[in-house]
C-alpha positions in Angstrom: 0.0 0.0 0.0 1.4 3.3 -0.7 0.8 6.2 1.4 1.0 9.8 1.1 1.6 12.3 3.7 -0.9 14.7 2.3 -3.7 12.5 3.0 -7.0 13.8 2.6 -10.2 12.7 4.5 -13.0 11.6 2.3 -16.2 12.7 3.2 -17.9 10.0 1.1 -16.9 6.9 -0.9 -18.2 5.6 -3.9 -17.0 1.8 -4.2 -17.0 0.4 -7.8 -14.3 -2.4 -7.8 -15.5 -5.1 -9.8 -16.8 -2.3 -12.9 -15.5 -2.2 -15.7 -14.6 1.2 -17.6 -16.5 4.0 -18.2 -18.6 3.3 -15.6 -16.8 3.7 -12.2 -16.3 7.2 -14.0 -19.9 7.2 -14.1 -20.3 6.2 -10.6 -17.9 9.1 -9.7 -19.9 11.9 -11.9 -23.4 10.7 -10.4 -21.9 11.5 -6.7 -20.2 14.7 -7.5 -23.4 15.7 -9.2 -25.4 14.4 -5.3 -22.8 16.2 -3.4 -22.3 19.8 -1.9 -19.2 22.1 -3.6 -16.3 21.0 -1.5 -17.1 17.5 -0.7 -14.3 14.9 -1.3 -15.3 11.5 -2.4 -13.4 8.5 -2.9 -13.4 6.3 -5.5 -12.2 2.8 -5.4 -11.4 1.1 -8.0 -9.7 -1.8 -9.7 -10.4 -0.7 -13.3 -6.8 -0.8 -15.1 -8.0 2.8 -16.6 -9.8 4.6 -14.1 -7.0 7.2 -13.1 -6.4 8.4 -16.3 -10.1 8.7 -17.0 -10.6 10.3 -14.0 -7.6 12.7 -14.6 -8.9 13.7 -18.0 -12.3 14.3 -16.4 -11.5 16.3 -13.7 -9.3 18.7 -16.0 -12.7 19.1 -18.5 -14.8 19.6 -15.5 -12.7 22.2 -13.3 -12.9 19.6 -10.3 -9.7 18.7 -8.0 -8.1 15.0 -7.7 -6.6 15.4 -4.2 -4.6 11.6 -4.1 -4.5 9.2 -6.3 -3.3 5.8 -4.2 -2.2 2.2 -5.5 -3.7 -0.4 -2.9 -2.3 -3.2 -4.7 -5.1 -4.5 -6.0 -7.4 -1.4 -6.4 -7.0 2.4 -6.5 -8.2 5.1 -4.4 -8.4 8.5 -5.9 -10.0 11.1 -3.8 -12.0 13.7 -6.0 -12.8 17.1 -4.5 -15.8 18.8 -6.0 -14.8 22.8 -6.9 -17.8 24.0 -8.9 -21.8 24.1 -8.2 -23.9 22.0 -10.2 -25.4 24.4 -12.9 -28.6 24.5 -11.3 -26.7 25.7 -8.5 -24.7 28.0 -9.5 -27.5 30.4 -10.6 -31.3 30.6 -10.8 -32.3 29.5 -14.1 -33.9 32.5 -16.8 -37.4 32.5 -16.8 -39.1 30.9 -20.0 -41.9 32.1 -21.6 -44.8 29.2 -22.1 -44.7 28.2 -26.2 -47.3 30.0 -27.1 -45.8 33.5 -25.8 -42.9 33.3 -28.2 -42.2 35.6 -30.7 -42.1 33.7 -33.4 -45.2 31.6 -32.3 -47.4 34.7 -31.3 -46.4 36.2 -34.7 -47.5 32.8 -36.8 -50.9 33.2 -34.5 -52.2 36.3 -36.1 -51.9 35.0 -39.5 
């Protein structure tokens, strides 16, 4: 087992040994996407490719890998979630019903 010295504390942990690829990405995404801004959740799992998918995801997504550990015969990789989900981050613009459009209410008074 490595360790690091740096260890961060997971606040939750999403186990998905046994899966193959893409989906203890998925697994990881559907958590983040449950979670609070800030949370750190763990991953495990024994998926040869799961740290580089989950490297590559967390650079598109703007969310932090905080350790990525070899347990010998599974990873850990600790995930900390840095953004709001977008319906989160701000209230959503105000839609007008269909028939308010302007292109509908226009094609109504033909």
């Amino acid at each position: 087992m490595t360790t690091n010295q740096n260890q961060t504390e997971a606040d939750t942990t999403v186990d998905a040994r046994g899966a193959t690829c893409p989906g203890p990405l998925m697994d990881l995404i559907s958590e983040v996407r449950a979670v609070d801004t800030g949370t750190v959740i763990a991953l495990l799992s024994d998926a040869e490719k799961t740290p580089t998918e989950v490297r590559e995801w967390a650079d598109e997504s703007g969310n932090e890998i905080t350790e990525v550990v070899d347990e010998g015969d599974h990873n850990r990789i600790h995930v900390r979630k840095l953004r709001p989900n977008k319906s989160q981050s701000s209230a959503a613009a105000p839609v007008a019903p269909y028939w308010q459009t302007p292109w509908r209410r226009n094609s109504m008074r033909r």
